[in-house]
C-alpha positions as CSV (number, residue, x, y, z in Angstrom):
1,X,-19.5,30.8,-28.2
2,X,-22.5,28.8,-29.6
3,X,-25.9,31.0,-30.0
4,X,-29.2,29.6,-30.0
5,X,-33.2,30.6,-30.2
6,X,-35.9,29.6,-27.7
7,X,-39.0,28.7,-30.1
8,X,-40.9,30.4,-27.4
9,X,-40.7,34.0,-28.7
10,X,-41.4,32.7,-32.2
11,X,-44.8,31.5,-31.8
12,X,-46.2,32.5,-35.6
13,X,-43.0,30.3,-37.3
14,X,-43.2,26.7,-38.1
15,X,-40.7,24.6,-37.7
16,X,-39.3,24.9,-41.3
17,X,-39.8,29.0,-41.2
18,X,-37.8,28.9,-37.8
19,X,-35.1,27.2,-38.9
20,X,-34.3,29.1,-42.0
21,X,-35.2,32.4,-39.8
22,X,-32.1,31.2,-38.0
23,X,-29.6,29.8,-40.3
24,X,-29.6,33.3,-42.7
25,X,-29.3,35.3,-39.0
26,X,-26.1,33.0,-38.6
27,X,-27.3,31.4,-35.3
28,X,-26.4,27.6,-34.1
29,X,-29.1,26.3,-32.9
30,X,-32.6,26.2,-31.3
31,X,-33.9,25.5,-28.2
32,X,-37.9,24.2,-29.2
33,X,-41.0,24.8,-27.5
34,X,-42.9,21.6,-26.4
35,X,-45.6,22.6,-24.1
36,X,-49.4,21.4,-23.4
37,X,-51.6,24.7,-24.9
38,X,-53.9,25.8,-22.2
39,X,-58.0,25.1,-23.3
40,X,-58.5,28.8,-22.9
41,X,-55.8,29.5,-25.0
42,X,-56.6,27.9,-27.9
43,X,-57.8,29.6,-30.8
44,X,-56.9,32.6,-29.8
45,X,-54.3,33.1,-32.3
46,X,-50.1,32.8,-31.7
47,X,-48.7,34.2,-28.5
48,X,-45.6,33.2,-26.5
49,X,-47.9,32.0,-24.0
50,X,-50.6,30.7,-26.3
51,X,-50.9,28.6,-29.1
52,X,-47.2,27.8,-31.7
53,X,-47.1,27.3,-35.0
54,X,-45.1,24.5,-34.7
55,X,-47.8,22.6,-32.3
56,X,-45.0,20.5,-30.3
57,X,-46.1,18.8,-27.6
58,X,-45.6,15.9,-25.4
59,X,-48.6,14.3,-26.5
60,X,-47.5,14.7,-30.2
61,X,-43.7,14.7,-29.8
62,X,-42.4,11.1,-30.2
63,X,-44.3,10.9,-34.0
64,X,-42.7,14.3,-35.0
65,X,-39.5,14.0,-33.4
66,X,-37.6,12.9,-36.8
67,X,-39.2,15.0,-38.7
68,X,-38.0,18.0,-36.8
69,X,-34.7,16.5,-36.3
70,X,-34.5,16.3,-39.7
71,X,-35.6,20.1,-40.5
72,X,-32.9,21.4,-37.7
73,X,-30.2,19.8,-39.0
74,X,-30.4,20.5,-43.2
75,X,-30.2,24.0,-41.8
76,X,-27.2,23.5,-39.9
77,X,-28.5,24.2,-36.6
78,X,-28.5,21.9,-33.3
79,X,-30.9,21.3,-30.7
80,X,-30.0,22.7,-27.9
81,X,-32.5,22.3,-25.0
82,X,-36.3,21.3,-25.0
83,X,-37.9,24.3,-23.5
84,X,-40.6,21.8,-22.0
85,X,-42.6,23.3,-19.0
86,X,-43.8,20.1,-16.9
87,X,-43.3,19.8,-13.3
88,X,-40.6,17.0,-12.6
89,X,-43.9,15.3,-10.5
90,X,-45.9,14.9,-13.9
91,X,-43.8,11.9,-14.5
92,X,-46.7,10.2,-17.4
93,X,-45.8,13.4,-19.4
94,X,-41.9,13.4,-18.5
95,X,-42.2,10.3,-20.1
96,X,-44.4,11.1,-23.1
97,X,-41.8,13.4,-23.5
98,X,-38.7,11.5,-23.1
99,X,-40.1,8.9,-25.7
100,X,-39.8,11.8,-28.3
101,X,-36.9,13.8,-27.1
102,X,-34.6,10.2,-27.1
103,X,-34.9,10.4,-31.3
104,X,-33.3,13.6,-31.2
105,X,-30.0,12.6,-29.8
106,X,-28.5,13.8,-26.4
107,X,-30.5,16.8,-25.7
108,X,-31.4,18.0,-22.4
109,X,-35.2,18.7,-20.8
110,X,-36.3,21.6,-19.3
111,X,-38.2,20.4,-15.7
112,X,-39.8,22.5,-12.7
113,X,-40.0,22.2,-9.1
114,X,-43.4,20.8,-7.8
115,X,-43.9,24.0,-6.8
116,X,-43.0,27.7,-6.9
117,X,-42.7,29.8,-4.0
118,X,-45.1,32.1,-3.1
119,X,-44.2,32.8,0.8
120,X,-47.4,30.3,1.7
121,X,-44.9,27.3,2.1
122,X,-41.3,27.1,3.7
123,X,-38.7,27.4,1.3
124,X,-37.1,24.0,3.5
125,X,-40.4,22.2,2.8
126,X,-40.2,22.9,-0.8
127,X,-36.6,22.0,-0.7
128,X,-37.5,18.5,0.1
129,X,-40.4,18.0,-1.8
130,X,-38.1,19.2,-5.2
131,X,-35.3,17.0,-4.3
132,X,-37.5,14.0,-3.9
133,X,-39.7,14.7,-7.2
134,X,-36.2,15.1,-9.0
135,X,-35.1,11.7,-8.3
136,X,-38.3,10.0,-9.3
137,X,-38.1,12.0,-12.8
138,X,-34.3,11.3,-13.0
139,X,-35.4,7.5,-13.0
140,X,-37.9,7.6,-15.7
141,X,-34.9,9.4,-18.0
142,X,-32.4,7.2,-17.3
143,X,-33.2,4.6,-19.6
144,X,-33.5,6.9,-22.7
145,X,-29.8,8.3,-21.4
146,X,-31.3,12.1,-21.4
147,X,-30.2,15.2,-18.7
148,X,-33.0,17.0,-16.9
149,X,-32.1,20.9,-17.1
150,X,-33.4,23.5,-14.4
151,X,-33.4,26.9,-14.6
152,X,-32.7,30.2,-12.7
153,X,-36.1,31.7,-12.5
154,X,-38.0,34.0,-10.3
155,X,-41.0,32.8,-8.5
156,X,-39.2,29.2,-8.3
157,X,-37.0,28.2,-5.6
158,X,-34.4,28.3,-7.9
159,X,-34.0,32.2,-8.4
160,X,-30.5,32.5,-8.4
161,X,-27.6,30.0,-9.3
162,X,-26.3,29.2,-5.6
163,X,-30.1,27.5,-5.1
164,X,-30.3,25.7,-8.1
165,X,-26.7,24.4,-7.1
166,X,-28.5,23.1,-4.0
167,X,-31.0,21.4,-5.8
168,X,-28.8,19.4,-8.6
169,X,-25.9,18.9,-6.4
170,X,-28.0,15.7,-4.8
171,X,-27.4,14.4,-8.1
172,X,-24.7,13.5,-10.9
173,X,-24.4,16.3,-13.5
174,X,-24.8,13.8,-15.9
175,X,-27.8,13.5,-14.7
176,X,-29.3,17.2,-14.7
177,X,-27.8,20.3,-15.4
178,X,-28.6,24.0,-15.0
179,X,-29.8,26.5,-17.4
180,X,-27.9,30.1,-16.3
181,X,-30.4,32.5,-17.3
182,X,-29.2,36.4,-16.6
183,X,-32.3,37.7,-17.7
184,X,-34.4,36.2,-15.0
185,X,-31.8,37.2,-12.7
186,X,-32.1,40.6,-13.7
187,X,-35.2,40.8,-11.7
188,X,-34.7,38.6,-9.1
189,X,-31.8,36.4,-7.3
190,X,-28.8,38.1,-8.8
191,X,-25.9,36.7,-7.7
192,X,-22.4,38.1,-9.3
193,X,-21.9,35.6,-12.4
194,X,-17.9,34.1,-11.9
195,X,-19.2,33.4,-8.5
196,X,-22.5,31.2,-9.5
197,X,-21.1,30.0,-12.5
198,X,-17.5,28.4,-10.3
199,X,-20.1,26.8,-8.2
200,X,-22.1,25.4,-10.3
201,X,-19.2,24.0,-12.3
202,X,-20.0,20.8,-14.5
203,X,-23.6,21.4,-13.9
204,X,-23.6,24.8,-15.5
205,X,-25.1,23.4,-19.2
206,X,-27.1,25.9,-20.9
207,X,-27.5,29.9,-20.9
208,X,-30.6,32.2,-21.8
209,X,-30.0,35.6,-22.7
210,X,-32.4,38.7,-22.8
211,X,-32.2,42.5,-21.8
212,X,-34.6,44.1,-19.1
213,X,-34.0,47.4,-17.3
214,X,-35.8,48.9,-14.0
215,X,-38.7,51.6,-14.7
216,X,-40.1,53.4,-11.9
217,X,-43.9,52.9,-11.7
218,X,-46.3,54.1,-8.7
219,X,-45.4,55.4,-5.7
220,X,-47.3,53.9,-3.1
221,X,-49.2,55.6,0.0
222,X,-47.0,54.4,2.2
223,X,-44.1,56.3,0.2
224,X,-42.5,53.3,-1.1
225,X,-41.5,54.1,-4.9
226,X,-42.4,50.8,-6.9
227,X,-40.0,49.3,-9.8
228,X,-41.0,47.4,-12.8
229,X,-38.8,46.0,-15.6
230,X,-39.3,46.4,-19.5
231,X,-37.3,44.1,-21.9
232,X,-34.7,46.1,-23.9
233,X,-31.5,44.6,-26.1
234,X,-28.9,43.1,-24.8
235,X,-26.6,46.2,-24.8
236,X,-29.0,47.9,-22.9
237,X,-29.5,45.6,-20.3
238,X,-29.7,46.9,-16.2
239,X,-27.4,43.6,-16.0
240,X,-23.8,43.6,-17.7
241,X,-23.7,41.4,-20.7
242,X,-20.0,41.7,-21.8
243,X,-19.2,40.9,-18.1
244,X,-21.9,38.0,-18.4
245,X,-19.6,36.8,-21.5
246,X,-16.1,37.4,-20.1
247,X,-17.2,35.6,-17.6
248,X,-18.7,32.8,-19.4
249,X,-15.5,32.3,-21.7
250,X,-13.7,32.5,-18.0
251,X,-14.7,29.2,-17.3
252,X,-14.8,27.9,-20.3
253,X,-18.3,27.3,-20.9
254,X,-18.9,24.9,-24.2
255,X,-22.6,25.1,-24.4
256,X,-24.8,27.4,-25.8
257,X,-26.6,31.1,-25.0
258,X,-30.3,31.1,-25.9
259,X,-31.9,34.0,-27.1
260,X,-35.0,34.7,-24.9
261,X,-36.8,37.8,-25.8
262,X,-40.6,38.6,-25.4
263,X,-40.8,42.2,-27.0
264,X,-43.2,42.6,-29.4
265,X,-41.4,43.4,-32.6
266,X,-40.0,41.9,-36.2
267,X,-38.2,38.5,-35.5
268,X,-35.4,39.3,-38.1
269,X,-34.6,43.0,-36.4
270,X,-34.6,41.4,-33.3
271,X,-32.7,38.8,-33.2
272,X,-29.9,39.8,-35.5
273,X,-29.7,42.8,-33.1
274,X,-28.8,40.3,-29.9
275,X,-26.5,38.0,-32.5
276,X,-24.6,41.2,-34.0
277,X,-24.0,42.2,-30.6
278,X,-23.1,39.1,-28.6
279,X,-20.6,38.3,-31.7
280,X,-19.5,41.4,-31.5
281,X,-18.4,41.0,-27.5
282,X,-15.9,38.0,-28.8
């Protein structure tokens, strides 16, 4: 198995500072954040949702592209995924992006639906709309020879893996892939992993990997007890990760499991905490 880091929960490294953070912890790669910061956002110091240390962007990406290249691999570490968050419909940016991402080798872009659902809008109508805004941002990558990734995530209408099959099966997995993320899943759209990952076959590309388990919160008037979900390790997790693993290795996955963990605690103990483990399970 081949481990890897979204940039995303290390907002406070550069790129330098996460790559040796990751080479002494014994991972393989990184998965880097290239997002737009919101206006409200910025200077309000680094969060995972805020401003990075690192400052990747699609505006910026294509003039720092080598250099980062260059940083990730004199630590040893590949890139495993741009965890972009465009909408495949913001095709200027896709492209912005794509004329960065194509110095980096054959690495694949994280793209979103048009839209999430919300239960305003027919999950069919949505259907549609995705399929046809994937094809249009398929065309703009073709020429740079680089994958569009989805991923299983709630509030999308891809929450589990047998709807993003639906999605990327219009199209050639060389084309666009899936990420299989069994965190998100936790929550929402769980589907029993040989299952989804059979289906998705060639287009199963990339895994995230974080713990959450269910805590009860209010109970509402009605009676209804309500359920909330705190991130935990990996060993902890309401999901089974050694199952998650087995059957990964079952169908003999070759890419890599990212690390995606937004608790609120030392990098180091964290992440050599899910590595230990998830080495541990082989």
């Amino acid at each position: 198995m081949k481990y890897s880091v979204t940039s995303v929960i290390l907002p406070d490294l550069d790129v330098p500072e996460t790559c040796q953070l990751l080479q002494e912890l014994g991972y393989d790669g990184i998965e880097w954040r290239v997002r737009y910061t919101k206006p409200e956002a910025v200077g309000k110091g680094y969060a995972f949702w805020g401003e990075h240390k690192t400052g990747l962007s699609p505006a910026n990406i294509a003039e720092k592209a080598d250099e980062v290249a260059r940083i990730t691999a004199d630590h040893g570490l590949a890139i495993a995924c741009i965890a972009a968050n465009l909408r495949c419909d913001e095709l200027d940016d896709v492209k912005r992006l794509a004329d960065g991402v194509a110095r980096m080798g054959d690495v694949p872009i994280r793209l979103g639906a048009p839209k999430g659902y919300d239960r305003t809008v027919p999950y069919p109508v949505l259907y549609e709309q995705a399929v046809e805004a994937y094809a249009k941002a398929l065309e703009v990558l073709k020429p740079y020879g680089l994958r569009a990734i989805i991923e299983i995530h709630g509030g999308t209408i891809m929450v589990s893996a047998s709807l993003a099959y639906r999605i990327v099966s219009n199209f050639s997995p060389s084309e666009i892939g899936v990420i299989y993320d069994v965190n998100n899943m936790a929550k929402d759209g769980f589907e029993t992993f040989r299952i989804g990952m059979e289906l998705l076959g060639d287009y199963l590309q990339h895994c995230h990997a974080g713990g959450w388990r269910p805590v009860a919160k209010e109970r509402r008037d009605d009676g209804t007890l309500e359920w909330g979900y705190d991130g935990c390790d990996l060993a902890d997790s309401i999901l089974d990760i050694a199952q998650f693993i087995a059957d990964l290795r079952a169908v003999d996955y070759q890419g890599f499991i990212s690390i995606e963990d937004f608790r609120s605690m030392d990098h180091r103990e964290k992440l050599k905490r899910q590595i230990d483990y998830l080495r541990g399970l082989e």
